[in-house]
C-alpha positions as CSV (number, residue, x, y, z in Angstrom):
1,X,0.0,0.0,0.0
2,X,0.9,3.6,-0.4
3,X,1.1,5.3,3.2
4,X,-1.2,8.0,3.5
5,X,1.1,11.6,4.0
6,X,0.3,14.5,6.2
7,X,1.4,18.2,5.0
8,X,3.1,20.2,8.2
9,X,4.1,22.7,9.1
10,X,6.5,23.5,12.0
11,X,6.9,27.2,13.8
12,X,9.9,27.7,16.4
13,X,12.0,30.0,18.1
14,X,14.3,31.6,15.3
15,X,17.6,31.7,18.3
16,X,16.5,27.7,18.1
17,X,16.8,27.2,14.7
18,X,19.8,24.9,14.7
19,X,18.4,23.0,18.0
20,X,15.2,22.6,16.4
21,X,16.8,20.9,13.3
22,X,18.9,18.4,15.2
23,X,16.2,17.3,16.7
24,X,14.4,17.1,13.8
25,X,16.4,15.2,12.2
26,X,17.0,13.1,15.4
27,X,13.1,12.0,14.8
28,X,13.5,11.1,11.0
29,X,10.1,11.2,10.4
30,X,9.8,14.5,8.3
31,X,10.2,14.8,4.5
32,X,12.1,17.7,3.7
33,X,12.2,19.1,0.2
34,X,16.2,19.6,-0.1
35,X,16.8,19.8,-3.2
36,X,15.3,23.5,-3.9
37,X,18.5,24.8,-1.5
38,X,21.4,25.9,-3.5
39,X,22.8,28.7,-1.3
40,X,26.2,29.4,-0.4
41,X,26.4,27.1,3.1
42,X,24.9,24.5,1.3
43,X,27.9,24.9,-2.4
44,X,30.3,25.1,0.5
45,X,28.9,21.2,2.3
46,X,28.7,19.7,-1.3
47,X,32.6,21.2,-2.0
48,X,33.3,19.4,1.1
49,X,32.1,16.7,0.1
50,X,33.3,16.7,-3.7
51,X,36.6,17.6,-2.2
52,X,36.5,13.9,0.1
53,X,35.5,12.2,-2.9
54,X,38.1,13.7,-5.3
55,X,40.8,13.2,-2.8
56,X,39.9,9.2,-3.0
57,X,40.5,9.1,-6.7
58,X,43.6,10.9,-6.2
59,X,45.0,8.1,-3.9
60,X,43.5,5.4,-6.1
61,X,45.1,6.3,-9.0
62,X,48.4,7.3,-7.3
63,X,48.2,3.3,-5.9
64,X,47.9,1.7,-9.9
65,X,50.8,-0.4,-10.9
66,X,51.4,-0.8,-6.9
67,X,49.6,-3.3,-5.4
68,X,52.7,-5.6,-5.7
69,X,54.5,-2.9,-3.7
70,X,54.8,-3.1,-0.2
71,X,53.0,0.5,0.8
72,X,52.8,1.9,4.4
73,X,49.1,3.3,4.9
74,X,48.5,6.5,7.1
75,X,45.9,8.6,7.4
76,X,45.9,12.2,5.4
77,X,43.7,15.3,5.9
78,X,41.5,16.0,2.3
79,X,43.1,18.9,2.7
80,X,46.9,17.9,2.8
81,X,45.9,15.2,-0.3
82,X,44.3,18.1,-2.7
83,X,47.7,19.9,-2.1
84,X,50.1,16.9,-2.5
85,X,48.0,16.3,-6.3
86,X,48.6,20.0,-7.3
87,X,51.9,20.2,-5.8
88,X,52.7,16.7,-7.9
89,X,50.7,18.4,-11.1
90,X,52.8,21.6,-11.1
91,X,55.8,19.5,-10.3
92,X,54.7,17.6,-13.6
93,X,53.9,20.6,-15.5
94,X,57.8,21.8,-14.8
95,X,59.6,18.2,-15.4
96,X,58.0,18.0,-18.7
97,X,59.2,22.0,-19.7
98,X,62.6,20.9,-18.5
99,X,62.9,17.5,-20.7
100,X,61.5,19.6,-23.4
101,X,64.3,22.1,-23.0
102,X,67.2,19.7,-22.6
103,X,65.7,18.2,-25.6
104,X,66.4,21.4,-27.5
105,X,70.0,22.4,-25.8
106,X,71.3,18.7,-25.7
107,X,73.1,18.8,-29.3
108,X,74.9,21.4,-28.3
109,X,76.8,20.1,-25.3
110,X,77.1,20.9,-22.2
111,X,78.3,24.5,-23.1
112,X,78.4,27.6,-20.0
113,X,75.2,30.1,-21.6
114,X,76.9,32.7,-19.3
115,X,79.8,32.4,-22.0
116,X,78.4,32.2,-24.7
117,X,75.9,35.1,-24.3
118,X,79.3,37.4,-23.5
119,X,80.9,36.0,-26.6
120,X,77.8,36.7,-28.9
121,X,77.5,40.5,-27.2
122,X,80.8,41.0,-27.5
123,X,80.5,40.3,-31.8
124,X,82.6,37.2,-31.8
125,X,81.7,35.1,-35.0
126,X,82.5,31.5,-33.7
127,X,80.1,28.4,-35.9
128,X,79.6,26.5,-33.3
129,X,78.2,29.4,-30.6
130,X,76.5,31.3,-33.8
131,X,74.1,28.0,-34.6
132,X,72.9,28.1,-31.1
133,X,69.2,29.8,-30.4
134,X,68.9,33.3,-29.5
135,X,67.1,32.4,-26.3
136,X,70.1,30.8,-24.3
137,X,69.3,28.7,-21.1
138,X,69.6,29.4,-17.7
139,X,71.7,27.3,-16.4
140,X,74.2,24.4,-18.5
141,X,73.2,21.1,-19.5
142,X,74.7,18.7,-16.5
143,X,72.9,21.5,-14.1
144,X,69.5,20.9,-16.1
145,X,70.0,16.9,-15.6
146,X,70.5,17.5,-12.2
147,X,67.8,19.6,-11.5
148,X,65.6,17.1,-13.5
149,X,66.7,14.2,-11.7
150,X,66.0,15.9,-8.0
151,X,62.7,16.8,-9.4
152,X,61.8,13.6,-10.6
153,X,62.9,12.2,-7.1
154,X,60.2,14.7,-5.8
155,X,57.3,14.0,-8.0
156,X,58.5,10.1,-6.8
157,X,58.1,11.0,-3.3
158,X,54.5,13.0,-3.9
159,X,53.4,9.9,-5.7
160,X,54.4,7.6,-2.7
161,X,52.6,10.3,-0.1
162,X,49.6,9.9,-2.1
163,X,49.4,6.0,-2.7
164,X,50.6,5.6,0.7
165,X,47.7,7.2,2.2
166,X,44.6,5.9,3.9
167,X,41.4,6.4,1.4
168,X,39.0,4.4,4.2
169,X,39.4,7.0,6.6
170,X,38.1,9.8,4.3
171,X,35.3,7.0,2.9
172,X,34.0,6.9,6.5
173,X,33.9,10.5,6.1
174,X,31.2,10.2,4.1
175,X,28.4,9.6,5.9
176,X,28.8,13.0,8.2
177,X,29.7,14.6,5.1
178,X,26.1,14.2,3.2
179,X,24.3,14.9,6.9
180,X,26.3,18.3,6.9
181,X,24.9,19.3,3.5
182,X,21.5,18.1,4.2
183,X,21.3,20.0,7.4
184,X,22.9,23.1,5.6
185,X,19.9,22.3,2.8
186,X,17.4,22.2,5.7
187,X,18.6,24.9,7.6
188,X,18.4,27.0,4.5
189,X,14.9,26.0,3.9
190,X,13.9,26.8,7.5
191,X,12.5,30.5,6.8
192,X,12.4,33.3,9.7
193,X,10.3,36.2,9.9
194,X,11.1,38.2,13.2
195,X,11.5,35.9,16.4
196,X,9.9,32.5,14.5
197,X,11.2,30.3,12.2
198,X,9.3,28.2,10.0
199,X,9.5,25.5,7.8
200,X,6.9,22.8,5.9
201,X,7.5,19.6,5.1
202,X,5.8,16.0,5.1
203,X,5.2,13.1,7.5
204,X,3.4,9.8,7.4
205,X,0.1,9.8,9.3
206,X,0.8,7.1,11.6
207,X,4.1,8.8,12.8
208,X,2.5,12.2,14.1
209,X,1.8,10.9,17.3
210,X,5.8,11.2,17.8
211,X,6.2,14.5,16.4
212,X,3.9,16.0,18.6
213,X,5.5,14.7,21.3
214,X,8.6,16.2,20.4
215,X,6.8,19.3,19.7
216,X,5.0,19.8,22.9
217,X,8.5,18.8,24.5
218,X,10.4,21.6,22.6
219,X,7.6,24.3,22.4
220,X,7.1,24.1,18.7
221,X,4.1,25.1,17.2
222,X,2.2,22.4,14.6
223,X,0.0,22.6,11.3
224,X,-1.3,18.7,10.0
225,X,-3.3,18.8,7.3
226,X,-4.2,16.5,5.1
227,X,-2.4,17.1,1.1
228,X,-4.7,19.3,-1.5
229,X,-5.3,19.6,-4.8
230,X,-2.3,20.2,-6.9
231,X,0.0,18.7,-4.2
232,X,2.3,16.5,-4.7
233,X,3.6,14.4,-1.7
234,X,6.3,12.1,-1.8
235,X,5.4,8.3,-2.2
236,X,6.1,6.0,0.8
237,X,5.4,2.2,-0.6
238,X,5.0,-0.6,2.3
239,X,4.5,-3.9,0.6
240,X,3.2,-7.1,1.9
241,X,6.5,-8.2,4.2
242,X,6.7,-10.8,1.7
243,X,7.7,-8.7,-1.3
244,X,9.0,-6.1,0.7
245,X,12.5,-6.3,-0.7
246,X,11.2,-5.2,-4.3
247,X,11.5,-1.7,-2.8
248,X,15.5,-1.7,-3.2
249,X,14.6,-2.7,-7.1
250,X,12.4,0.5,-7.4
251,X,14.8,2.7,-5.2
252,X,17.7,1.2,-8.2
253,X,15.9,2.0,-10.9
254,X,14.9,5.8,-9.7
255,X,11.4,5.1,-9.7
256,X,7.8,5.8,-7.8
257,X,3.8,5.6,-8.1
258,X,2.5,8.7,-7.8
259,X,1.2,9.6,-4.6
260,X,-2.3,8.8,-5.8
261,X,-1.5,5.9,-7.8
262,X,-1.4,2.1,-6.9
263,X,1.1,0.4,-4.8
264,X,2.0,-2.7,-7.9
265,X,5.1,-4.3,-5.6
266,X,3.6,-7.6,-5.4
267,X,3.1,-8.3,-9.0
268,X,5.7,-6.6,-10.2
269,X,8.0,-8.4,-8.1
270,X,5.8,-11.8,-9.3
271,X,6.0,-11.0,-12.6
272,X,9.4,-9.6,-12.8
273,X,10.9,-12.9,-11.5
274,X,9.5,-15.1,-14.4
275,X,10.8,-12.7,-16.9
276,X,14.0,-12.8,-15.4
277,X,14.0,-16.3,-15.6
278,X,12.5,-16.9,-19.3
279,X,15.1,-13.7,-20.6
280,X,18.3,-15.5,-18.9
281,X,16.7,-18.7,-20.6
282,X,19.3,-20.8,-18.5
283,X,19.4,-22.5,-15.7
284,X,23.2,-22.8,-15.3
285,X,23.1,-19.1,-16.0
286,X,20.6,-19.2,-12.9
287,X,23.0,-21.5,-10.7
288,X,25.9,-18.9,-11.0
289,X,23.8,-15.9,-9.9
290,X,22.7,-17.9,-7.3
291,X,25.8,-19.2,-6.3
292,X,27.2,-15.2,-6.4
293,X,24.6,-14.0,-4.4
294,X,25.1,-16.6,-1.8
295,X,28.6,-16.2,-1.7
296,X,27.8,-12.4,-1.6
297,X,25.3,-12.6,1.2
298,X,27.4,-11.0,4.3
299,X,28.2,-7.9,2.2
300,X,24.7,-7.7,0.5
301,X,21.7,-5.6,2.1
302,X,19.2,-8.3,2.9
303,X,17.1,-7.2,0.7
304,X,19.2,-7.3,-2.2
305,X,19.6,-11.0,-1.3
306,X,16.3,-12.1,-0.9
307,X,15.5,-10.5,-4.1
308,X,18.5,-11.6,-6.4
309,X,18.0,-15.1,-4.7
310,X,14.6,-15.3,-6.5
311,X,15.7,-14.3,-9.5
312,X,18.3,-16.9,-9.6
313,X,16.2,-19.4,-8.3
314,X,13.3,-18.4,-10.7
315,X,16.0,-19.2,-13.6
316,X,17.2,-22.6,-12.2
317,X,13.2,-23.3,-12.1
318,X,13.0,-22.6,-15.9
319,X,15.9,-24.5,-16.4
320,X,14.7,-27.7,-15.5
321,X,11.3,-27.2,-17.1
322,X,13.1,-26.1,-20.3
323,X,15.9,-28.6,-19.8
324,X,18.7,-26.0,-20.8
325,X,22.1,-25.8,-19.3
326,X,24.7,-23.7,-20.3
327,X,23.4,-24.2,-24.5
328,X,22.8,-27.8,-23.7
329,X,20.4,-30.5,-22.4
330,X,20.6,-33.5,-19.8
331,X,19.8,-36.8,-21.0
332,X,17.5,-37.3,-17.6
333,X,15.5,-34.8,-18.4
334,X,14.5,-35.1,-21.7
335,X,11.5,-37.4,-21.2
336,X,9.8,-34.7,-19.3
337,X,6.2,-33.7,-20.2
338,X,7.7,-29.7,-20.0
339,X,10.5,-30.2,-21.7
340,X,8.6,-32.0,-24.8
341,X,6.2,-29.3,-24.9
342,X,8.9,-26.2,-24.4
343,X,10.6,-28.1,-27.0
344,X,8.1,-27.5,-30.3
345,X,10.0,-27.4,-32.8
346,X,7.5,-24.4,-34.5
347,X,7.9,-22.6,-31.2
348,X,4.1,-22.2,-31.0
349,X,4.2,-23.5,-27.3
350,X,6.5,-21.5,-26.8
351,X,4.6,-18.1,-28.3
352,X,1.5,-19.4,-26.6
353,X,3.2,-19.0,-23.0
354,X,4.2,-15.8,-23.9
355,X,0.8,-14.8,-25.0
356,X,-0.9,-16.1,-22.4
357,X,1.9,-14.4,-19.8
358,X,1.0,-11.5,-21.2
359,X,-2.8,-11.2,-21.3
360,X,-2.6,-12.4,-17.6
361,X,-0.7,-9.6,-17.2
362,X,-2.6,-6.8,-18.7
363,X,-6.0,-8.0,-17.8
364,X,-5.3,-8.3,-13.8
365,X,-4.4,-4.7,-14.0
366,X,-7.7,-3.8,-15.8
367,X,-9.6,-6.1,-13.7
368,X,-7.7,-4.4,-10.1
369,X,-8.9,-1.1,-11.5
370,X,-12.7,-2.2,-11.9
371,X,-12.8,-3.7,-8.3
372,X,-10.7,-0.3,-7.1
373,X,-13.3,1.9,-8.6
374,X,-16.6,-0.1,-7.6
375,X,-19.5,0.9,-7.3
376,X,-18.5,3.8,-9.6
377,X,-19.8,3.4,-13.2
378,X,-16.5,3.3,-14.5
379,X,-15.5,0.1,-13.1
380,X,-17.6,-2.0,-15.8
381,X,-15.2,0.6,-18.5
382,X,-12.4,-1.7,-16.8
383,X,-14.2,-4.7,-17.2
384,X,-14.8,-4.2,-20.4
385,X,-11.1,-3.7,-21.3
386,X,-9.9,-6.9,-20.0
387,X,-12.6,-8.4,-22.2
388,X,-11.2,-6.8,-25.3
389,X,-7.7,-8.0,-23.5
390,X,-9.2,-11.4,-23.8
391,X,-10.3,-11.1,-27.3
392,X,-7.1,-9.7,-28.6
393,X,-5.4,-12.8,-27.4
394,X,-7.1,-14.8,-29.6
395,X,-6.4,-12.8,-32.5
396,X,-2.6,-13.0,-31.6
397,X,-2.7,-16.6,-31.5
398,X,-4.7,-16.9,-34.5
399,X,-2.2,-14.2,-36.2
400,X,0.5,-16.7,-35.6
401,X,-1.2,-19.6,-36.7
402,X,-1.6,-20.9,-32.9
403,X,-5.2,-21.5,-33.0
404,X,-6.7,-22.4,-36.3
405,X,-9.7,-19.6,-35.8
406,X,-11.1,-17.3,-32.7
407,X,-14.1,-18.9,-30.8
408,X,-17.7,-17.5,-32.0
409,X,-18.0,-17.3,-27.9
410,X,-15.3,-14.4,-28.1
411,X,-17.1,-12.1,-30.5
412,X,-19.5,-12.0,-28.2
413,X,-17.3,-11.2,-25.6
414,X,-15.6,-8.7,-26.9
415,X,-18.9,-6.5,-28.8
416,X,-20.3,-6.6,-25.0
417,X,-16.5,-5.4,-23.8
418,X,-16.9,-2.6,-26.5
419,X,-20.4,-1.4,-25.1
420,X,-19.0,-1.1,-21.4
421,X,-15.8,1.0,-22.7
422,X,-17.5,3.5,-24.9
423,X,-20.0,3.4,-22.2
424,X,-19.0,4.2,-19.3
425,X,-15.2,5.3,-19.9
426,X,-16.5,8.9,-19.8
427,X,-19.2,9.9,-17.9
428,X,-22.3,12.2,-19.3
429,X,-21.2,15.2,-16.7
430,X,-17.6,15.0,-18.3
431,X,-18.5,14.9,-22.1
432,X,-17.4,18.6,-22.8
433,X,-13.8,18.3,-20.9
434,X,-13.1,14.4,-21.6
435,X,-15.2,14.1,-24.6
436,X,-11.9,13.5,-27.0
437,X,-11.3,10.7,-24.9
438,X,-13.3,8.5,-26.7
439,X,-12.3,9.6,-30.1
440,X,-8.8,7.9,-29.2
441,X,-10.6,4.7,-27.8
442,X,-10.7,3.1,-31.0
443,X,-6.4,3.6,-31.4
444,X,-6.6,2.4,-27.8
445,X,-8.1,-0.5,-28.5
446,X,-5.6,-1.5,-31.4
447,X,-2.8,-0.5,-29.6
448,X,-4.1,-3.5,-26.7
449,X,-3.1,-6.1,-29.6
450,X,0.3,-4.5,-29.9
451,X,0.7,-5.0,-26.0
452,X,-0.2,-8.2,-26.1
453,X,2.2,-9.0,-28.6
454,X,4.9,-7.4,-27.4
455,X,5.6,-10.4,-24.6
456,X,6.8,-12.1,-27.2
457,X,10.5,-10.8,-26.5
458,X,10.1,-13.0,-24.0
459,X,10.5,-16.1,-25.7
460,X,12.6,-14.3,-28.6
461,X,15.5,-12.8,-26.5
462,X,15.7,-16.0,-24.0
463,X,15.9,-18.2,-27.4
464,X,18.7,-15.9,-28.5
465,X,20.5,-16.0,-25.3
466,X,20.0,-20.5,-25.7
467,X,21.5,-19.7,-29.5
468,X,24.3,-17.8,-28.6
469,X,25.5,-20.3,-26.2
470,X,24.9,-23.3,-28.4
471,X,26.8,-21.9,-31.1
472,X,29.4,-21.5,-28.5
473,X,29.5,-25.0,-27.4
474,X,29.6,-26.3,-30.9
475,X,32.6,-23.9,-32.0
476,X,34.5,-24.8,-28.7
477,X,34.0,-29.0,-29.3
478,X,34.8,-28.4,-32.8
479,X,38.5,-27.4,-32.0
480,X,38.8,-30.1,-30.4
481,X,37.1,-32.8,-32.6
482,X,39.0,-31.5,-35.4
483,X,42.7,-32.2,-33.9
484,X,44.5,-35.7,-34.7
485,X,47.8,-35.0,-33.1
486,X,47.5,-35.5,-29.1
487,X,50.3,-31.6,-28.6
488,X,47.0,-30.7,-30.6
489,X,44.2,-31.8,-28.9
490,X,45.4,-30.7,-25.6
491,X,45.9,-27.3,-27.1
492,X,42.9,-27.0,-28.7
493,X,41.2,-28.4,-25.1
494,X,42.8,-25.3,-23.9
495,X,41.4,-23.2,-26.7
496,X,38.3,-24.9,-26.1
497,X,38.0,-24.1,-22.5
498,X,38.9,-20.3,-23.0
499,X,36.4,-20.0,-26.1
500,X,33.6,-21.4,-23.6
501,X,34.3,-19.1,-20.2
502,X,34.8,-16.3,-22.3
503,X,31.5,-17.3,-24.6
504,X,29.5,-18.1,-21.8
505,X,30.5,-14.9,-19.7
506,X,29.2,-12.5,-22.7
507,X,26.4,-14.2,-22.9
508,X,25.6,-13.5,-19.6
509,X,26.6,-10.1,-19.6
510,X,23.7,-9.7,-22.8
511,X,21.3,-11.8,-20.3
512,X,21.5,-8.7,-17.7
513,X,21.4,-6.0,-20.2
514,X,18.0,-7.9,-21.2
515,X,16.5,-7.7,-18.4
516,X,17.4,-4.3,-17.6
517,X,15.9,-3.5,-21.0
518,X,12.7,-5.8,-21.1
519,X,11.7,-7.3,-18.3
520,X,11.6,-3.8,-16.4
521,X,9.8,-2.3,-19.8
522,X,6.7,-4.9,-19.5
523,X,6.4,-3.7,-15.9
524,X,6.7,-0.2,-16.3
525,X,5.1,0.3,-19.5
526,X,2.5,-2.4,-21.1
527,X,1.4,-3.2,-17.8
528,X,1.4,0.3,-16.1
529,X,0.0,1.9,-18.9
530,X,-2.9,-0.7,-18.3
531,X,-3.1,0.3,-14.4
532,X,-2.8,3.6,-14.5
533,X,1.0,4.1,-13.1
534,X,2.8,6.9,-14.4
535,X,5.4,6.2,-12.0
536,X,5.9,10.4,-11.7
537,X,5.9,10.2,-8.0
538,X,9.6,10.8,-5.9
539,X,10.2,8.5,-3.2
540,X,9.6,9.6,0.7
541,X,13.3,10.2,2.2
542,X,12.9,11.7,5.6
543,X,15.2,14.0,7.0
544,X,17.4,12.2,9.5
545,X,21.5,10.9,10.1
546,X,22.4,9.0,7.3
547,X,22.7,5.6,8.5
């Protein structure tokens, strides 16, 4: 569900500003709208913090080609690293002047300029001083090596400071660092008008009970009300503890319901688990993330584990009902009744699943909309969509030549479908402002045939994937079948071997970009165009220490 928001406002003391925001921010219950505050406290916290971050790049690069070296780590102000780096880039800037310059002198020896600028003013014509440049040196050439050798020896020693110093103390900088600049963001947001300060934000219903503790504590003064028209508050999603850890897959991907919009973590996480597994299309592929993410699990959030676990497990699952392992079969499992039907040579099964996948998909969300908006008119308009949803998947499969011809029973179904949507889509009282609605319904309606076809990428790109690493296997046992000599056939095992890691590995590099690409697109776009998710909301992050 999708927590319901208070708007408040809070009045203090303006000589308690600061006091007021600590403990604020002690609560963490408030939404704070930080990113409006760009003023000058707030440039000079994110320079801080730009300054930390830069200074870790600086000793990470200074510590490539090292890592065989033995390096004493110390600890280092940001500070006293920034200045080492532009010390060590002027001292850079001047080494490469100098080799350019001994460059252009060298030919000549190592001659004394003071000499030979008394000889030239003094008229002498002597060849080997007259081909010289008019612009002499400073100093002779053995006094130029020199100099470039000690310099070099310093830029050495800059380099050593730098990869010698401790980047995880500055990383566990971090944290304070982004609570300084959102405090700074806060405080600049935190208006005063003569002896009050004032500032609005938002806070889940259910935790106003706290802040009114607080606030009767400190003497603040207190505004809830509940959000208007035109508002926009932030989107606090609290799935089903079950599917709970689909939240970190939303907060990755940078995306949120609308505050008025439905809360779709359960079957997006449902549904975003069997594409995961029919797009990898392997279960060894499966097996290895699984094996990852529980070798990973101490240093993973556990909600990242419990989610990627699913995945994984989800794609060992379609594995052994598809019977595909890394390109190839096992002989045990070829009898199975899944397997045989996966296996149609035409593929229609296999378009059928997808078909039906999808339908399943776009008709519960027209069919959760009808029982949201019951008893409203418009609910049998969202009936009468899944109909035509239902009707439009057995033109697809007649299309494709999956079903010889659409059941007379369907027609039926899908001219009583067409009565509800132009029916009750719009209702009278809105025919002057949403009246063009139903001149688009008939595109709409088209457009549902195009959705329902469009899951088809789900057997296409996980068929790919199984193609890729078949041709794979067969170039890597064809090295090897192809060798008479035994030198050879243990060489070509080797080639063999490296042709299959690296063969295999791209594949499943493809496999993730896939699903990046369509599993999250049938979520966020056929089937939340269907529900009515725009996903324009911004996610509730309450002002508090960053933990």
């Amino acid at each position: 569900m999708i927590v319901k928001m208070k708007h408040l406002d809070l009045v203090c003391v303006a000589a308690e500003k600061d006091e007021t925001l600590a403990k604020l921010r002690d609560l963490g219950a408030v939404h704070l709208d930080l990113r409006s505050a760009n003023g000058a406290q707030v440039g000079a916290a994110k320079v801080e913090a730009d300054d930390a971050e830069r200074a870790v790049r600086i000793i990470l690069k200074a510590r490539e080609g090292k890592a065989k070296e033995p390096i004493e780590i110390r600890p280092r102000p940001v500070d006293e690293i920034l200045q080492i780096d532009a010390d060590a880039r002027k001292l850079k800037a001047d080494i490469e002047e100098l080799k350019r310059t001994i460059a252009v002198y060298e030919p000549y020896g190592d001659f004394d300029p003071a000499l030979a600028r008394k000889l030239l003013d003094a008229g002498v014509d002597v060849a080997s001083v007259a081909e010289l440049p008019e612009k002499l040196p400073e100093m002779r050439l053995s006094e130029m090596k020199a100099k470039l050798a000690r310099l070099e020896t310093l830029g050495a020693a800059g380099e050593a400071r730098l990869a010698g110093s401790d980047e995880k103390a500055i990383l566990k900088l971090y944290p304070a660092l982004a609570d300084k600049i959102a405090f700074e963001c806060a405080r600049e947001l935190m208006s005063e008008s003569g002896p009050v300060a004032f500032v609005s934000g938002w806070i889940a219903e259910r935790n106003m009970a706290a802040v009114r503790d607080a606030a009767h504590q400190a003497g603040w003064g207190l505004l809830a009300r509940d959000p208007e028209a035109g508002e926009t508050p932030p989107t606090l999603i609290e799935p089903p503890k079950l599917f709970r850890p689909v939240k970190v897959l939303f907060d990755g991907l940078g995306i949120a319901p609308a505050y008025t919009e439905a809360d779709v973590s359960v079957p997006f996480m449902c549904y975003f688990s069997l594409f995961f597994a029919m797009l990898v299309g392997d279960g060894a592929y499966g097996a290895i993330f699984l094996a990852a993410t529980l070798a990973l699990r101490k240093k993973l959030p556990r909600s990242w584990f419990v989610l990627l676990s699913v995945f994984s497990s989800a794609t060992v699952a379609w594995g052994l009902l598809s019977n595909t392992w890394f390109g190839a079969g096992l002989p045990w499992c070829a009898d199975w009744p899944t397997v045989k039907w996966l296996a149609d040579p035409s593929y229609g099964n296999m378009m059928l699943l997808c078909f039906t996948i999808g339908v399943s998909h776009l008709m519960l969300a027209r069919l959760w909309n009808g029982v949201c908006r019951l008893p409203d008119t418009t609910a049998l308009a969202e009936f009468g969509w899944a109909g035509i949803l239902l009707f439009m998947y057995f033109v697809t499969n007649s299309i494709v030549g999956i079903f010889a011809a659409i059941p007379q029973a369907m027609f039926w179904v899908f001219g009583v479908s067409l009565v509800l949507v132009f029916g009750f889509t719009v209702k009278p009282s809105e025919l002057k402002e949403r009246g063009a609605e139903l001149g688009m319904l008939p595109l709409n309606i088209m457009s549902a045939l195009g959705d329902i076809i469009s899951y088809v990428r789900l057997f296409a790109v996980g068929l790919a994937s199984v193609k890729v690493a078949e041709n794979f296997n067969s170039m890597a046992t064809g090295l090897v079948a192809g060798a008479d000599a035994i030198w050879l056939k243990a060489l070509m095992s080797v080639a063999m071997v490296a042709i299959l890691v690296v063969g295999h590995a791209l594949n499943l590099a493809m496999a993730g970009l896939s699903i990046l690409v369509h599993a999250v697109r049938l979520n966020t776009l056929e089937f939340s165009n269907h529900k009515g998710v725009s996903w324009s909301g911004y996610a509730f992050s309450p002002f508090k220490k960053t933990n």
